[in-house]
N, C-alpha and C positions, 0 to 999 in steps of 0.2 A: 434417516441415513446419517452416516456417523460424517466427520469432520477429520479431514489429513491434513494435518499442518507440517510443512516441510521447512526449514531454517536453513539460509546459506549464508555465514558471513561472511557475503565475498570480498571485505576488506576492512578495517580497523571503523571505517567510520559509516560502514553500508551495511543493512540488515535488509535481506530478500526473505521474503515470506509466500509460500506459493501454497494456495488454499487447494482439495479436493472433496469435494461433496459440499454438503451445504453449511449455512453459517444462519444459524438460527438461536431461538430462547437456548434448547439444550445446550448447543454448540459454542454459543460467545464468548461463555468465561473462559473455555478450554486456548478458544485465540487469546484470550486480552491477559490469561497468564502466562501464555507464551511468550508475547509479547514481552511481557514486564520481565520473564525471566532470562531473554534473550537478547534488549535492546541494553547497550552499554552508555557511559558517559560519554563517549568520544563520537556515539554514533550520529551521523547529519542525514542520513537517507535512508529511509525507511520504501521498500519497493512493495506494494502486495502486486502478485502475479497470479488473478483469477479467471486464468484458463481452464479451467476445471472447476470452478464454482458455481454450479446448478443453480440453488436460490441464497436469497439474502435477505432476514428478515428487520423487523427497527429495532433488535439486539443488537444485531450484525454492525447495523449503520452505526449504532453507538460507539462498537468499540473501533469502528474507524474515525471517527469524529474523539474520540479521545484520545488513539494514535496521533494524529494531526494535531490536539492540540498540545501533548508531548512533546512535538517537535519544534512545533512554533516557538514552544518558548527557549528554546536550545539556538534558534536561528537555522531549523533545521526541515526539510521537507519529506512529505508522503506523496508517492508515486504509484498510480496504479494501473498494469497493463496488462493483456490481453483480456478483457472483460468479455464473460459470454453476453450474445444480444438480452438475455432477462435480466441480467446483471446493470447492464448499461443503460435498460427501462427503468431501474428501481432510484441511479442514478438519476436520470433525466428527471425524473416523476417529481423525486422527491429535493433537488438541486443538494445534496448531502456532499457531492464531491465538486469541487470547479471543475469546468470542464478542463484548463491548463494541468492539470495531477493526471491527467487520464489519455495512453495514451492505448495506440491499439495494438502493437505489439513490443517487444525486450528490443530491438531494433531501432524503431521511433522512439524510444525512452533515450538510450546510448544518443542518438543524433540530435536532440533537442538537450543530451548534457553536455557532449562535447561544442556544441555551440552559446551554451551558457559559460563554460570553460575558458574558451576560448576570447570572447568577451572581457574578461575579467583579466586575461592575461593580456589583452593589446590595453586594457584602459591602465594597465602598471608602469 
């Protein structure tokens, strides 16, 4: 099964990335050049939204673990939400994501950033 990779830059410094079908050997490079051809300098938040991601194989996990570490060195984080439950076992199995990057849906993501936000604005 083929790989749908959807891109939203919903703002100067946030790249959403929302995967359908699977993310395997054939698949990985198709995300990890998307990636590189979609993430900018300014970008800080990288989302993947893998509501639709059937499987994930340790291609897959790679190009997440090199997204992540893209960011990190930017000061910048990866975010991933609505995981299907085999998605969230390969997670678990294999501790590839902390569990704080992972939340369960685009809603708990928004509410755990506006209180990172907000934070940062009373400590000014």
């Amino acid at each position: 099964m083929a790989l749908q990779i959807l891109i939203d830059n919903t703002s100067t410094n946030t790249l959403s990335v929302a995967l359908d079908g699977q993310l395997d050997t054939l698949t990985a490079n198709d995300l990890e050049t998307s990636i590189q051809t979609n993430l900018q300098q300014d970008t800080q938040t990288l989302i993947f939204d893998l509501q639709n991601l059937s499987f994930v194989s340790s291609a897959g996990l790679r190009v997440f673990a090199k997204a992540r570490k893209t960011l990190k060195l930017r000061n910048g984080k990866v975010f991933f939400t609505n995981p299907t439950p085999q998605v969230k076992k390969v997670f678990d199995i294999v501790k590839a994501v902390p569990i704080s990057e992972v939340f369960a849906s685009t809603e708990e993501l928004d509410a755990y950033l506006t209180v990172m936000q907000t934070e940062v604005e009373d400590n000014q």
